[in-house]
Residue, then its C-alpha position, 0 to 999 in steps of 0.5 A: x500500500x505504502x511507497x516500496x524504497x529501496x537503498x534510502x538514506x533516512x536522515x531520521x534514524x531511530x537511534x535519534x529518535x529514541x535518543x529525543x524520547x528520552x530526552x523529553x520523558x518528564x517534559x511532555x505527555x504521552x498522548x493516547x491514541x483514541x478511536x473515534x466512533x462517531x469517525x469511524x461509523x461515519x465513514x466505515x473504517x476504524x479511526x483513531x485519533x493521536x491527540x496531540x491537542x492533550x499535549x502540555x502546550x496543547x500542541x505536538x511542538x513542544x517536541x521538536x522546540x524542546x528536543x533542539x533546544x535541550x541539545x544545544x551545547x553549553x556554549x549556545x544554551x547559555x545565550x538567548x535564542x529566537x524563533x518565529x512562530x505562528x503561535x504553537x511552535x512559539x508555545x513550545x519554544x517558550x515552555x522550553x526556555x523556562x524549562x531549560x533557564x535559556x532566555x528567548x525572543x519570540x516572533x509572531x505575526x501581529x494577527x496571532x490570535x490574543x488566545x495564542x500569545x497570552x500562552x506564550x507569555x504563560x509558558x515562557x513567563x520571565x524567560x522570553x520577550x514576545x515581538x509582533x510584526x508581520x501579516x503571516x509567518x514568513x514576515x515574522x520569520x524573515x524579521x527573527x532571522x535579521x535580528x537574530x544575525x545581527x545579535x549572533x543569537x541561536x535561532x530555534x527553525x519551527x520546521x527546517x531543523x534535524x533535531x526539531x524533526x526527529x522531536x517531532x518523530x517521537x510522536x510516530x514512535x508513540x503511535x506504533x508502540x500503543x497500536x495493536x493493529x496494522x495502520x493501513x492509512x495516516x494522515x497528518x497536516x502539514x505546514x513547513x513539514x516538520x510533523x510529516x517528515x519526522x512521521x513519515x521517517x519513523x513510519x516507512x522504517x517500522x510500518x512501511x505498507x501504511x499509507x502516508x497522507x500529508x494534509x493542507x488547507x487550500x489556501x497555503x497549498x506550498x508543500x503540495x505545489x513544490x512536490x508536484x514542480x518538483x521543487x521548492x515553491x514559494x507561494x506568492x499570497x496565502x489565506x492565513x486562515x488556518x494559521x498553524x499551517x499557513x506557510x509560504x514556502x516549505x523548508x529544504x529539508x523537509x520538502x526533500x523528506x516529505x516528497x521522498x516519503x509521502x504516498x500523497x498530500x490532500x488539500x482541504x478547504x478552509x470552509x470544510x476544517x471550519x464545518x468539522x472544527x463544528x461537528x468535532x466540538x458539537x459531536x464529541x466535545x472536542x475543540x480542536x485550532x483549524x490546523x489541528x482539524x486538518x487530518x480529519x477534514x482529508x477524510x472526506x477526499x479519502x472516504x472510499x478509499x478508507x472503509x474497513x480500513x485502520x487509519x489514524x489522524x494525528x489531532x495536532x493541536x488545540x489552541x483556538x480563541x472562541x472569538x474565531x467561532x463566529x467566523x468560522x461557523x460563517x465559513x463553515x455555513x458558505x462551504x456547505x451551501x447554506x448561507x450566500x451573499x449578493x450585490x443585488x442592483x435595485x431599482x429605487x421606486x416603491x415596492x423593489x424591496x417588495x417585489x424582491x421578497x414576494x417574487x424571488x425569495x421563497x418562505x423558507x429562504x431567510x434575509x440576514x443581512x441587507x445593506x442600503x442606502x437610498x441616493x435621491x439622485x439614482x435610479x438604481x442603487x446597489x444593495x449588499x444582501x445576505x440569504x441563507x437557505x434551507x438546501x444547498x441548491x435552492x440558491x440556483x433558483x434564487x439567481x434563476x428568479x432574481x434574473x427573471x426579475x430584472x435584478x441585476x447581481x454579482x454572487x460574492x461567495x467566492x471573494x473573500x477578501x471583499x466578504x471579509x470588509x463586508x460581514 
């Protein structure tokens, strides 16, 4: 089922492995591995979930941040060290610090949810000074490394690291120790790669008929692109929506690593992680970060391929800020069809309003958001219009009427940068 390699030369090794397992015993939690009924009775297959939203920092980061840190020489961990980070690895490097004395400057993007940055702060306490700047991770990445040069600082890489890799592993050596089955399918989200490069390391020596599945949102498909370029892609402009994940470019190392060992990379759309960060929190009560969720969101690509399969979603984090829930239950109504929004142009006499309620909209089809202003000296005005219905298609025969009508429109669901000023 798996990749059949010959000769390779895992730059992982397993010695390294168990070397960081014991390196981290006492700092982090050996997270469980759970099946899920609700997942598994869903689509026909046994799934269980690594979850890593359990870990100390909510995140498998720790791993890696603490593995590369605590092996530094005494030299190096005696001075400071920067990182950049989105928010887990942060997290991760900032628990680290305190753990090991070592002081840290920590970057991350200025649109890093509050939730996030109060758990560095936490974590960190004394031992690191966070700074914000950038639009996205590669911003802030590229101000740590010029101010790390300029100090002569260590700089702590999220992904692009051996050692942060091979932390990272110690999550797949959990995996198969706690497994009393063969694991025909894994599926893990993949960011700049250092997750599925220390996996995917792990699996193809101890479990080399499992399928590896890397996952990433449609909006930052970097990983994705350069494997099928076969070369490092940088992605000109990403939807940092799912932010854990939300990287331009993916490291050297861990491209190499990921397009060697992946049998395949899924991307998902943001609106499908939002509907299951949705059912996973109405279903089963668990709260799970966009990055966190994109395992399970594959599953859906994946469905006919996993029945009666084993197969395990690494559950990578868990640090949401309940301010996002509004947006992402709005994404998540867009991605399933329910909710559309419009520029409907209106011709500015009596009973336009009217006849738009009573001519195109059906009982059931319900106005949640309508944006006019009347201008005295037009004959026409536009008018933003928010509809949700009850079935995915019963907006076909909206357009269908609104045309029938006289109502000229533009359909604004595709178009979120606009959506985003808007609602």
């Amino acid at each position: 089922m798996g990749k059949t390699l010959t000769g390779t030369q895992f730059l992982v090794s397993l010695q390294q492995v168990e070397q960081a397992a014991q390196r981290l015993k006492g700092v982090i939690a050996k997270t469980p591995l759970l099946q899920n009924l609700w997942l598994s009775q869903k689509y026909g297959a046994e799934v269980y979930l690594k979850r890593e939203d359990l870990q100390v920092v909510r995140s498998y980061k720790i791993r890696g941040a603490y593995n590369k840190m605590a092996s530094l020489p005494p030299a190096q961990r005696e001075q400071e060290i920067v990182c950049a980070s989105a928010g887990n690895h942060a997290q991760g490097v900032a628990y680290a610090c305190q753990l090991l004395g070592i002081k840290g400057y920590i970057f991350m993007p200025a649109a890093t949810p509050a939730q996030k940055v109060n758990k560095v702060r936490l974590f960190g306490k004394d031992k690191v000074e966070i700074i914000l700047t950038g639009a996205a991770y590669d911003d802030s990445f590229a101000a740590a490394k010029t101010f790390c040069d300029s100090r002569g600082s260590t700089f702590i890489a999220p992904f692009d690291d051996l050692a942060v890799i091979t932390g990272q592993a110690t999550v797949g050596m959990e995996i198969l120790r706690e497994a009393s089955f063969g694991i025909d399918y894994l599926f893990m989200p993949i960011g700049g790669g250092g997750l599925a490069s220390g996996l995917s390391s792990v699996f193809r020596q101890l479990s080399p008929l499992t399928r590896l599945v890397g996952v990433q949102p449609s909006g930052a498909p970097s990983m994705y692109n350069s494997i099928r370029a076969q070369q490092r892609q940088t992605l000109e402009t990403i939807d940092s929506f799912v932010d854990g994940a939300a990287v331009k470019c993916p490291g050297e190392l861990t491209y190499e690593i990921c397009r060697e060992l992946l049998d395949d990379i899924v991307l998902v759309p943001e609106g499908q992680v939002c509907e299951d960060i949705l059912k996973m929190y109405n279903e089963e009560g668990v709260v799970l970060e966009p990055a966190g969720t994109l395992s399970i969101s594959a599953l859906t690509a994946y469905a006919d391929q996993i029945k009666g399969k084993n197969v395990v979603c690494v559950i990578s984090g868990s640090n949401n800020d309940i301010t996002r829930m509004e947006d992402i239950k709005e994404r998540a109504m867009r991605h399933q069809g329910l909710k559309h929004y419009f520029m409907v142009t209106f011709n500015q006499q009596p009973g336009a309003l009217r006849t738009f309620v009573n001519q195109v909209l059906h009982p059931e089809d319900d106005i949640i958001h309508f944006q006019y202003i009347k201008k005295n000296n037009k004959e026409t005005g536009p008018v933003f219009l928010g509809i949700e219905v009850k079935a995915p298609h019963d907006v076909e025969a909206i357009k269908t009427r609104m045309s029938e009508e006289g109502f000229d429109f533009e359909y604004l669901n595709g178009k979120q940068d606009l959506l985003s000023l808007l609602v």
